[in-house]
C-alpha positions in Angstrom: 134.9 71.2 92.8 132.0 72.4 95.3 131.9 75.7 96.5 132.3 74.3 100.4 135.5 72.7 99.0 137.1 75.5 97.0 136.0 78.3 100.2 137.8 75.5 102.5 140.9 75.7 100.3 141.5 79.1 100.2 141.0 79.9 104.1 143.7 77.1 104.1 145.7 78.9 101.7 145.2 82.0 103.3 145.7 80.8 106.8 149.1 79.4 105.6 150.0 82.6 104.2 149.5 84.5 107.4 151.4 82.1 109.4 154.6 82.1 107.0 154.2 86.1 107.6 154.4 85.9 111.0 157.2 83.7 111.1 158.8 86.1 108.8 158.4 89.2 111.3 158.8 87.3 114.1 162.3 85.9 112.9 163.8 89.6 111.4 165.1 90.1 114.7 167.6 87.0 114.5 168.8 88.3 111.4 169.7 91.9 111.9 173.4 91.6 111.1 172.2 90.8 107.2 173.1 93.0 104.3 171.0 96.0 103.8 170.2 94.0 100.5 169.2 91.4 102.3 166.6 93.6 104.6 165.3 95.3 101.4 164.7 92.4 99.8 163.1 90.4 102.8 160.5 93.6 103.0 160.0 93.7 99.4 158.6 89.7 99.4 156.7 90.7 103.2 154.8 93.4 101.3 153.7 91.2 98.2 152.6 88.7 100.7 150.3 91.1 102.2 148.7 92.2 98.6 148.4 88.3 98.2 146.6 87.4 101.3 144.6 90.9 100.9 143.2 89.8 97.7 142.7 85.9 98.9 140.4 88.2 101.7 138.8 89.9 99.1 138.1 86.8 97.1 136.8 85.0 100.0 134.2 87.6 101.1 133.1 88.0 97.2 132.4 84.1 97.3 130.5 83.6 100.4 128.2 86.6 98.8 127.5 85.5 95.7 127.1 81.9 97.7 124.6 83.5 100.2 122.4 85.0 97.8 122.3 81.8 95.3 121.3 80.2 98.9 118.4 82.7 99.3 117.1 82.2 95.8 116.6 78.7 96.2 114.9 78.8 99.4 112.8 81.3 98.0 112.1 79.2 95.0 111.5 76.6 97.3 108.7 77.8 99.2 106.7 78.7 96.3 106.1 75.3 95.8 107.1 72.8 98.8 108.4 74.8 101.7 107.1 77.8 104.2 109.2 78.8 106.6 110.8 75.5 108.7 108.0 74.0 107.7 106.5 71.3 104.2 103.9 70.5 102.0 102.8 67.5 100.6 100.5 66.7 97.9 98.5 63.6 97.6 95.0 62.2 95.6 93.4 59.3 95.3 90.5 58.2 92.7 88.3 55.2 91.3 86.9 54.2 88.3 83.8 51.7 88.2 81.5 49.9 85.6 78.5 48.1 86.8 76.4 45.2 85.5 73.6 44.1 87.4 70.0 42.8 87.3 67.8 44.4 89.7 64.2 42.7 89.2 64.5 42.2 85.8 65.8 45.5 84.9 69.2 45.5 83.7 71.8 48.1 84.7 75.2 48.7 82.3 76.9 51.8 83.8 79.7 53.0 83.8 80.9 56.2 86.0 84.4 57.4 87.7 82.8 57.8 91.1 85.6 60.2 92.1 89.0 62.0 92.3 90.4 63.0 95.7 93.3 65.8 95.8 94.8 65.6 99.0 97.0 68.6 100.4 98.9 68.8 104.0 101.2 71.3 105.3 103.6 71.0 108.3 103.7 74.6 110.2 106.7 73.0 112.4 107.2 69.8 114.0 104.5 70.2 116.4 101.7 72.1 113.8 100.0 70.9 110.9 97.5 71.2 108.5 95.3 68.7 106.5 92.9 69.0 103.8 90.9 66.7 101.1 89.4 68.2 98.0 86.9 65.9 96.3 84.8 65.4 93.0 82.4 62.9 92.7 81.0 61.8 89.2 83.1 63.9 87.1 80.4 66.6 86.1 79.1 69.7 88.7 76.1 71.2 86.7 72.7 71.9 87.2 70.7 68.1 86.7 74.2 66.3 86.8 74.5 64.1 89.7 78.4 65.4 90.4 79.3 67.1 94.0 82.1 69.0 94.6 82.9 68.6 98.6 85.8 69.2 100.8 85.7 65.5 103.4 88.4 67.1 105.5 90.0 70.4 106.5 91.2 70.1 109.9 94.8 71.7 111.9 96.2 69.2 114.0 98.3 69.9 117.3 100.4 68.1 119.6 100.1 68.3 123.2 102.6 66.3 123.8 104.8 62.6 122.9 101.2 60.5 123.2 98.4 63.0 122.1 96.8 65.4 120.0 94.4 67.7 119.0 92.7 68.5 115.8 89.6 71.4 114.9 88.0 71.6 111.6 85.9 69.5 109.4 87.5 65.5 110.2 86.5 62.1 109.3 84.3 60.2 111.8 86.3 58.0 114.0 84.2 55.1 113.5 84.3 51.7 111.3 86.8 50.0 109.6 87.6 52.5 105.9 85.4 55.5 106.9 88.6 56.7 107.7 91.2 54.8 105.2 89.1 54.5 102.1 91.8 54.8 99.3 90.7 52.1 96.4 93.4 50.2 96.7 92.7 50.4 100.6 90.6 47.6 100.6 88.4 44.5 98.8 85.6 45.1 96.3 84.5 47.8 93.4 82.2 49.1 96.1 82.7 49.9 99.6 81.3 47.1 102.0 77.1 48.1 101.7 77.6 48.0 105.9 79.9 50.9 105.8 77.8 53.1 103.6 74.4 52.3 105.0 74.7 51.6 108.6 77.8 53.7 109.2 77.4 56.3 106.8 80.7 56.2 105.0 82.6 58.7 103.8 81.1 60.4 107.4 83.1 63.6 107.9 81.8 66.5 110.7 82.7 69.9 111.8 84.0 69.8 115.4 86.7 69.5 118.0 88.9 66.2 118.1 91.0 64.8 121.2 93.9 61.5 120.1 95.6 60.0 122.9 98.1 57.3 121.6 100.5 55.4 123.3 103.5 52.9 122.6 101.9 50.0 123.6 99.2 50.1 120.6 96.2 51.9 122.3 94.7 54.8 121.1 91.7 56.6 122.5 89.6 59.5 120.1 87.4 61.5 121.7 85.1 64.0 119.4 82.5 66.8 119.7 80.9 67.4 116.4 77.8 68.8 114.4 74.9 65.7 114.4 72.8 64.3 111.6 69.9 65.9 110.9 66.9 63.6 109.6 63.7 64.8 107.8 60.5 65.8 109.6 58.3 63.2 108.0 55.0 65.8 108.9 56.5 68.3 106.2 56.6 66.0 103.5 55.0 61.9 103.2 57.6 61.5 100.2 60.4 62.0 102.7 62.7 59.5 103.8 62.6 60.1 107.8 65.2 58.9 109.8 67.7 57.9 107.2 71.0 58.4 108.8 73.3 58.1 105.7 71.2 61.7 104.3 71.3 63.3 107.5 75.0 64.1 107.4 75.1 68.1 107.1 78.8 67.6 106.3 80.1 71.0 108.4 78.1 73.2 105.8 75.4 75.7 108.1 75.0 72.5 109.9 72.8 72.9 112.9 74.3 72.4 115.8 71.8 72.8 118.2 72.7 69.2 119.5 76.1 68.3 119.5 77.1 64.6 118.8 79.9 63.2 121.4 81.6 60.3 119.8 84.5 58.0 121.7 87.0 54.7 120.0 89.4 52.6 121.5 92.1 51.3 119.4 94.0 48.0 120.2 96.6 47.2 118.1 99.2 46.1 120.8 99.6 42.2 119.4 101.1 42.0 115.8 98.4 41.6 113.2 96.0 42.3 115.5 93.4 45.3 115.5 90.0 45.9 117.8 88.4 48.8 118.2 85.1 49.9 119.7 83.4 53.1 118.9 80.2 54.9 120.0 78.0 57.8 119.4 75.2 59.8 121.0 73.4 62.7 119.8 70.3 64.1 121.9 68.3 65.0 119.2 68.2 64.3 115.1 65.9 67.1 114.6 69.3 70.0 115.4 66.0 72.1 116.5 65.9 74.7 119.1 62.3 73.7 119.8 60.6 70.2 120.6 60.4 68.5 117.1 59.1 64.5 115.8 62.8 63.1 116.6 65.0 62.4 120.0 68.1 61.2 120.7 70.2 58.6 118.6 73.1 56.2 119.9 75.4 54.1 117.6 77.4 51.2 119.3 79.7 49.3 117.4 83.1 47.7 117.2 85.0 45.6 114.8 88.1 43.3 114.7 90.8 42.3 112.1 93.5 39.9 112.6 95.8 39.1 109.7 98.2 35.5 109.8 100.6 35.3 106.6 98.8 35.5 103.6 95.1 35.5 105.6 93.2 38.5 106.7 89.7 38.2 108.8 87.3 41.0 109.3 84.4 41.5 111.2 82.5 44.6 111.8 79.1 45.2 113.5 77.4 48.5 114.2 73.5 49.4 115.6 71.2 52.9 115.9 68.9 53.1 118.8 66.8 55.9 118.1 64.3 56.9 121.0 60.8 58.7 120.8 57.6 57.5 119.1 58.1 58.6 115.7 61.2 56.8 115.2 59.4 53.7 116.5 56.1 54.7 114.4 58.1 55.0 111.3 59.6 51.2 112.0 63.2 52.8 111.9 63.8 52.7 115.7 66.7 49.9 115.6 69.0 50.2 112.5 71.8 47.5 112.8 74.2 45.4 110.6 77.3 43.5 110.5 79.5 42.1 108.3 82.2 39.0 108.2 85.0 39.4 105.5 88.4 36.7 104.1 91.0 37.9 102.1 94.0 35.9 100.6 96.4 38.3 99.4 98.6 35.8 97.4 101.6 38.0 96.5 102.2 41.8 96.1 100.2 41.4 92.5 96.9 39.3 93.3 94.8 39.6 96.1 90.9 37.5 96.7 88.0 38.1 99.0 85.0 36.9 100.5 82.8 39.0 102.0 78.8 38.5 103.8 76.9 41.4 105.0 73.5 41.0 106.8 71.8 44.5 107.9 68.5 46.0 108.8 67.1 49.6 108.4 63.6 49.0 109.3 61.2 46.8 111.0 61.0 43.2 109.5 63.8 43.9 107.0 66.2 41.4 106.7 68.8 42.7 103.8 71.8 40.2 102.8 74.7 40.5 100.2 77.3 38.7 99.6 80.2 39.4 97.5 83.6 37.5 96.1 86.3 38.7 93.6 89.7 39.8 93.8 91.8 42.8 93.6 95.0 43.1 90.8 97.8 45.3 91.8 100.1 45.8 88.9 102.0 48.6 91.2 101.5 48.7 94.8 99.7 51.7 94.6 97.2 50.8 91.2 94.8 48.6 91.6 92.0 47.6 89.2 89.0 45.2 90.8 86.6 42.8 89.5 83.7 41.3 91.8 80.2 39.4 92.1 77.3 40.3 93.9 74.3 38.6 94.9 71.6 40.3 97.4 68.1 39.0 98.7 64.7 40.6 98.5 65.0 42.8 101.3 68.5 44.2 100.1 67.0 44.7 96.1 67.6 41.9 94.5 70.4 43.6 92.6 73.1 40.7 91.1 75.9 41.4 89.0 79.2 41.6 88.7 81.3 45.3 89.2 84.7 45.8 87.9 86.7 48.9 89.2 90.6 50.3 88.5 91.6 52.3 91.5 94.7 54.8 92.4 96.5 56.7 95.1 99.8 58.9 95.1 
């Protein structure tokens, strides 16, 4: 029997007893012409039903104690590990294996690396409060000449301001692309992530800033972000520098200069079932972060992508393109930086899923860089999946064919 059930039964029992008690008293009156016997006896039972309903008292208020504190030790227990107050805490990863086989030239390539495990952590202070947070290691090994990183991609508290929008500070993912945000192996198609959303868009592309969501029951959703920019190299410093490559100029909210600050906006439509288009943008004044005047100016992204998904058919297409202004950008043939990308996938059942995927991009003048991929993903468990694809690039992208296989999880 519970305690709730056996604490129920004895104010039951106890309410009874009262109730017989005061019938008792309240009858004696109607019964005064009884035997002196009779009276001595009826006070004798009154008095050992007092000492019974005294010691059901007594019993009661011993329970609920010894219930109240076994209460107070499991809460306590509790928010050692899961709970704080009204609030919870979750615990999440994700991570990916991958083994590479490709020709590049001439010059074969057999590698095998676990690219990197993702600890996720979140904490809701109250309804209305919470707290996000992604702790990452890449390639297994931190040490001096190992090619590991350690990095924290996001570390943010969100807050609502009200049914349809929020705000978030910290260190967030970039609002921009299709999985610069949703990345998770089992996420999406391929061993790697599509070359457009790791060249182009710089993916994973997190930034310290301020973060405004507006969302609404009709499937649109507006971001709005002020953030630390991308800082490029100064070219003049060093001719062995890479100038104006974007994807090394995140400063990933760690003493980033922030003498510039980027504005990025999206819109989100998701209001038709299976439908999604969104359309994002970025400006930053100046790719230098200097205080003074330096080689680089101001850099705008445009870009936009749509996925629609009928049965067992998903399409994809995503496009995305740099302006950078000033004459050094221009001098240094990396003034326009654009690239798109078209993408089929036939998920066949919940186990076995197969993609297409082209990708056409340019990161400086005359450049014309293609890959295309094919393969499928196997998904033993809806959250496992384990990847095998073929890759074939031009010239301009490196001439690096192959095939990639990859085994992917998230919790």
């Amino acid at each position: 029997m519970s305690n709730w059930a056996l604490i129920l039964l004895m104010v039951i029992n106890m309410l009874n007893k009262k109730h017989l008690l005061a019938l008792a008293i309240g009858a004696a009156p109607f019964f005064s012409h009884a035997s002196e016997a009779d009276v001595a006896d009826t006070d004798a039972r009154l008095k050992a039903m007092q000492e019974r309903i005294d010691y059901l008292e007594k019993s009661l208020n011993q329970k609920l104690e010894l219930l109240a504190n076994s209460v107070e030790q499991n809460s306590a227990g509790s928010n050692s590990s899961t709970n704080s107050g009204t609030g919870r805490t979750h615990i999440g990863g994700y991570g990916e294996m991958h083994y590479r086989a490709l020709n590049e030239d001439g010059e074969d390539t057999r590698e095998l690396d676990f690219h990197r495990m993702v600890l996720f952590f979140g904490h809701e202070f109250n309804e209305h409060a919470r707290f996000v947070t992604e702790f990452e290691v890449e390639h297994v090994l931190v040490s001096d000449g190992a090619q590991g990183a350690v990095e924290i991609e996001q570390v943010y508290v969100e807050m609502d301001l009200g049914t349809q929008s929020r705000l978030r500070t910290g260190v967030m993912l970039m609002p921009i692309g299709i999985i610069n945000e949703t990345h998770e192996p089992p996420a999406f198609y391929g061993v790697e992530r599509p070359v457009i959303e790791t060249s182009i868009i710089p993916t994973t592309w997190y930034s310290a800033g301020l973060q405004y969501i507006y969302k609404n029951e009709n499937g649109l959703r507006v971001d709005l972000m002020l953030s630390e920019g991308l800082k490029t190299d100064d070219p003049s410093t060093d001719p062995s520098l890479d100038p104006f490559n974007l994807k090394n100029g995140k400063q990933k909210g760690s003493f980033a200069d922030a003498y510039d600050l980027a504005m990025t906006a999206r819109v989100v439509y998701t209001g038709h079932t299976g439908l999604e288009l969104a359309a994002y943008s970025q400006y930053q004044p100046d790719l230098d972060q200097s205080a003074e005047e330096s080689y680089a100016d101001a850099a705008t992204l445009l870009g936009g992508h749509a996925i629609y998904q009928s049965g067992k058919l998903t399409g994809k297409v995503l496009y995305a393109r740099w302006d950078l202004a000033g004459d050094a950008a221009k001098t240094a043939g990396k003034n326009l930086q654009h690239g798109g990308y078209a993408e089929a996938d036939w998920r066949q059942n919940a186990n076995w899923g197969f993609f297409a995927r082209h990708s056409v991009w340019s990161q400086e003048k005359d450049q014309q860089a293609t890959q295309s991929d094919v393969g499928l993903n196997y998904y033993p468990y809806e959250d496992i999946v384990f990847k095998a694809d073929i890759q074939m690039q031009n010239a301009d992208a490196g001439n690096a064919d192959g095939f990639n296989l990859g085994f992917g999880y998230q919790f």
